[in-house]
N, CA and C of each residue as an Amber inpcrd file, in Angstrom:
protein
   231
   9.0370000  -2.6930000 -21.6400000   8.4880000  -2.5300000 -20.2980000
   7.1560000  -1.7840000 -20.3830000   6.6800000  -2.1000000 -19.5630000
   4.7100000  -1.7810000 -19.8440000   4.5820000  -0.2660000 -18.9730000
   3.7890000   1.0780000 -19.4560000   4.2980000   1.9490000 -19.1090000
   3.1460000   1.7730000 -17.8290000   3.6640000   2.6310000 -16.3510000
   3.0350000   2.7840000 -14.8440000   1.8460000   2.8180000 -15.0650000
   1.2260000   2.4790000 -14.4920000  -0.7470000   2.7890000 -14.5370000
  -0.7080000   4.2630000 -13.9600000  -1.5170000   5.0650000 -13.7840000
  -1.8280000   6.2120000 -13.8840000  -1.7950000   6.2550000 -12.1160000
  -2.4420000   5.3670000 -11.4370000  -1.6700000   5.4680000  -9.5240000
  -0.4930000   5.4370000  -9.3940000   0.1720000   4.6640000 -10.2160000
   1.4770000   4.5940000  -9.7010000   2.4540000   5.8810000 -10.3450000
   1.7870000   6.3110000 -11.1740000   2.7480000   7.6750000 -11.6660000
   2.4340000   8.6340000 -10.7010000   1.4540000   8.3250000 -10.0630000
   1.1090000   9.4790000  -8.9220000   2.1320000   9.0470000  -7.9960000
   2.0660000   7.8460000  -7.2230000   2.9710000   7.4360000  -6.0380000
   4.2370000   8.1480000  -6.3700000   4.8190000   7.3630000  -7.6210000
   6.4960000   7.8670000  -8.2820000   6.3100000   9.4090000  -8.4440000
   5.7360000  10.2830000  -8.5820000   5.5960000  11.3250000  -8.6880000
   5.5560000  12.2180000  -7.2630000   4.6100000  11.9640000  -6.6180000
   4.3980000  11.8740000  -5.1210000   5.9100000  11.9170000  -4.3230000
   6.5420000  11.1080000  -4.3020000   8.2470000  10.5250000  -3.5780000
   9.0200000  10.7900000  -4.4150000   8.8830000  11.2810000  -5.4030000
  10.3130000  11.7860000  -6.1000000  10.6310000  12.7750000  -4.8470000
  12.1620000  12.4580000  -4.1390000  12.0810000  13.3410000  -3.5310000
  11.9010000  13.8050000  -2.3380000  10.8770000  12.7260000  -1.5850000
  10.4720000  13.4540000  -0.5400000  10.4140000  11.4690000   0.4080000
  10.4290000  11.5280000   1.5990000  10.1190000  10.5550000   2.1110000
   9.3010000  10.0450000   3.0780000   8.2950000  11.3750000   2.7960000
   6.7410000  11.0030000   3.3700000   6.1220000  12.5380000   2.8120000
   4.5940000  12.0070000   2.7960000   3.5510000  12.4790000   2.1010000
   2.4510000  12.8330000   2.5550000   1.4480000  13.7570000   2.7770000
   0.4970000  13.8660000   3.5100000  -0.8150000  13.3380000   2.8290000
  -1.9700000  12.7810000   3.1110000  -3.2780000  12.8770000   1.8760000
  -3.2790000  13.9250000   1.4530000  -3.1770000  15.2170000   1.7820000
  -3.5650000  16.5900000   1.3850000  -2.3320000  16.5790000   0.1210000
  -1.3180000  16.2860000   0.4290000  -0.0610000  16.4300000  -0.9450000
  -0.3960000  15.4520000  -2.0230000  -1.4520000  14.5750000  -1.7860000
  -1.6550000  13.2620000  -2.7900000  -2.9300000  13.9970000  -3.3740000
  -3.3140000  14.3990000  -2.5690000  -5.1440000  15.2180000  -3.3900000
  -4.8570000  15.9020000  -3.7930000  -3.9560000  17.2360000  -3.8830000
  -3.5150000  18.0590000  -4.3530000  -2.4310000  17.3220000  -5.6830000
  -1.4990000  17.0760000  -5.1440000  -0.4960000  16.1270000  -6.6180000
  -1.9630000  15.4150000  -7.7980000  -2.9100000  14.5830000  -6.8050000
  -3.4730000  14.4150000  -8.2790000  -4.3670000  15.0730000  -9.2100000
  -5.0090000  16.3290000  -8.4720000  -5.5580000  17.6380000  -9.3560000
  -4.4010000  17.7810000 -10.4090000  -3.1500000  18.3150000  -9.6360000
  -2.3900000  18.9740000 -10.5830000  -1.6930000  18.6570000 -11.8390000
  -1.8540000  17.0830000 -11.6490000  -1.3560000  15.7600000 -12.6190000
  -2.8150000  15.3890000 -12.8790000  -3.9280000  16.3980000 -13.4700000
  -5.1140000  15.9360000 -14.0740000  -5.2190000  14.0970000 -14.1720000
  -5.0000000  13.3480000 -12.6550000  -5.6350000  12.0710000 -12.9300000
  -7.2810000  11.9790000 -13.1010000  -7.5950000  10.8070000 -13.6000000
  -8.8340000   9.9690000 -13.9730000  -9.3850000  10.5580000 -12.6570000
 -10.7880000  10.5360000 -12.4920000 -11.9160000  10.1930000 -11.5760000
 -11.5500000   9.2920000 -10.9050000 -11.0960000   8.5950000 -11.3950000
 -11.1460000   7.0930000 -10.3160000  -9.7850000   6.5620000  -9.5600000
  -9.1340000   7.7400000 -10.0120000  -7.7230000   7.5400000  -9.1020000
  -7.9040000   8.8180000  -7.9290000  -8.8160000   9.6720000  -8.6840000
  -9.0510000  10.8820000  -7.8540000  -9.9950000  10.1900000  -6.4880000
 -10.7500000   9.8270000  -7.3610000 -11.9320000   9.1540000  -5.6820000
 -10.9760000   8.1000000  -4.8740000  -9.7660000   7.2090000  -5.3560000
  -9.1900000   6.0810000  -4.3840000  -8.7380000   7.0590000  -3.5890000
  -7.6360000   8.1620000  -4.1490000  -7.0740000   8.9280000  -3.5540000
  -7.7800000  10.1400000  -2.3970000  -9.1500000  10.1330000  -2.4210000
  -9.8420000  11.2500000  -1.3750000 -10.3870000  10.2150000  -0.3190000
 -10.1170000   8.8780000  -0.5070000 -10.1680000   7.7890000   0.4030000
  -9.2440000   7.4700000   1.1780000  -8.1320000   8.3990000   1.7760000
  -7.0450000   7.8010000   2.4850000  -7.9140000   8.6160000   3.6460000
  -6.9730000   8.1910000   4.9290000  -6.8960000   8.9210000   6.0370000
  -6.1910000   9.8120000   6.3900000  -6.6060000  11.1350000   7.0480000
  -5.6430000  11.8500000   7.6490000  -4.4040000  11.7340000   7.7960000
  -3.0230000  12.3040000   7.6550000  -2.0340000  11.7950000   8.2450000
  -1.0720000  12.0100000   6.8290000  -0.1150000  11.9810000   7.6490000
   1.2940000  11.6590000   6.9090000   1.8800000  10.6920000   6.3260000
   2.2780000   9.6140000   5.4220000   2.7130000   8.5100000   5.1180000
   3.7880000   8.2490000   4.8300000   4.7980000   7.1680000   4.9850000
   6.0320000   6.5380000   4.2450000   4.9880000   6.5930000   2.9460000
   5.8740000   6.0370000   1.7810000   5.7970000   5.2560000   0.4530000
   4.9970000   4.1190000   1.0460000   5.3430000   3.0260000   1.6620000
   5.0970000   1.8740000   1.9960000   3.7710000   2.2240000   2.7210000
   3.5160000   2.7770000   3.4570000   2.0500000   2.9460000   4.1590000
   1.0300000   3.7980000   3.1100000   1.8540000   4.9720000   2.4830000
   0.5820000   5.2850000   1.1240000   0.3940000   3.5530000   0.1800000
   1.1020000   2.9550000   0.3830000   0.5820000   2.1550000  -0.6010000
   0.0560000   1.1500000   0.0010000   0.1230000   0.8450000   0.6790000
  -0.1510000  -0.3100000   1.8360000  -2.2940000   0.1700000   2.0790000
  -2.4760000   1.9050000   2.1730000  -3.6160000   2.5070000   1.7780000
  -4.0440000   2.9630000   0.7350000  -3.7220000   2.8400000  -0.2440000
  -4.1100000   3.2300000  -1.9750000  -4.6900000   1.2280000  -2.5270000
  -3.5520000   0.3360000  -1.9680000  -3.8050000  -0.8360000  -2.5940000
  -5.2810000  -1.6860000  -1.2320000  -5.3310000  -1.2500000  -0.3460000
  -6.3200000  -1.6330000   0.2180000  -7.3020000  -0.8260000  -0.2720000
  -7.3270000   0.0760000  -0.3520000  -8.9270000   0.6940000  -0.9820000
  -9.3800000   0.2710000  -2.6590000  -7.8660000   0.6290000  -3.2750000
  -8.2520000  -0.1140000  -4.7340000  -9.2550000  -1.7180000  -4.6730000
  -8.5130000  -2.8810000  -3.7020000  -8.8450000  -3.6940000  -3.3560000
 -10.1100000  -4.1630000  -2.8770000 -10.7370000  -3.0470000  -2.1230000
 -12.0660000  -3.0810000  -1.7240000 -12.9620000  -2.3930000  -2.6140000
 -12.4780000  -1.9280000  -3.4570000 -13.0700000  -0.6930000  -4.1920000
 -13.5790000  -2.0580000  -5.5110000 -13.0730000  -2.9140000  -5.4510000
 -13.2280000  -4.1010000  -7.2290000 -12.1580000  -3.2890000  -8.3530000
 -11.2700000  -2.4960000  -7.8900000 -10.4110000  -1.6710000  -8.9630000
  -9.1680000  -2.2490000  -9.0490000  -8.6670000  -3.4890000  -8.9130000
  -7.5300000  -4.2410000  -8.6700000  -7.2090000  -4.5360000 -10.1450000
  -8.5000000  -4.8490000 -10.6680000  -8.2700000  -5.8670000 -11.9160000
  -8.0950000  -4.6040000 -13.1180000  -8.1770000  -3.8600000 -13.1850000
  -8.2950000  -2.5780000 -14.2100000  -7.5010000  -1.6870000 -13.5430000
  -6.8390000  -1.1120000 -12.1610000  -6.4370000  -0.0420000 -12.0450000
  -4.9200000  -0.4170000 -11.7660000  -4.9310000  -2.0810000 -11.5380000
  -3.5290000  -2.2170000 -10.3540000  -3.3300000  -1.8490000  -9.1050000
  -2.1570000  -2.2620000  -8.7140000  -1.7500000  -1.9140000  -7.2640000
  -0.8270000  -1.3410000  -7.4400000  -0.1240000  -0.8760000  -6.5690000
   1.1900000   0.0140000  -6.1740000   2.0530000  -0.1450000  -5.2720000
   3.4040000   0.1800000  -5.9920000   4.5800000   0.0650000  -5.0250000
   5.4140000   0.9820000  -4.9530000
């Protein structure tokens, strides 16, 4: 099995646990889990607010998407 891309260890990391998330807990989770630059910038791209799983990703995979980071970063579930 092919190991998580480095967003999605954030997401799984993120919801271990919990069943919603704020941007501020995702900007903060990915300082503290020293991600890449470039998961750091998708991630200072959400909106305000609180999320299910399904709506952080529903906003992590639309910005990846617009961002041209689909093909190198993946999407998330």
């Amino acid at each position: 099995m092919d190991e998580p891309s480095d967003i999605q260890r954030l997401v799984n990391n993120l919801f271990d646990g919990r069943r919603v998330a704020s941007r501020l807990d995702a900007v903060v989770r990915a300082e503290s889990l020293d991600m890449p630059d470039a998961v750091r910038d998708i991630v200072a791209l959400l909106p305000p607010g609180r999320f299910t799983r399904g709506q952080l990703c529903d906003q992590l995979n639309s910005a990846i998407t617009a961002h041209g980071y689909a093909t190198w970063m993946g999407t998330v579930d």
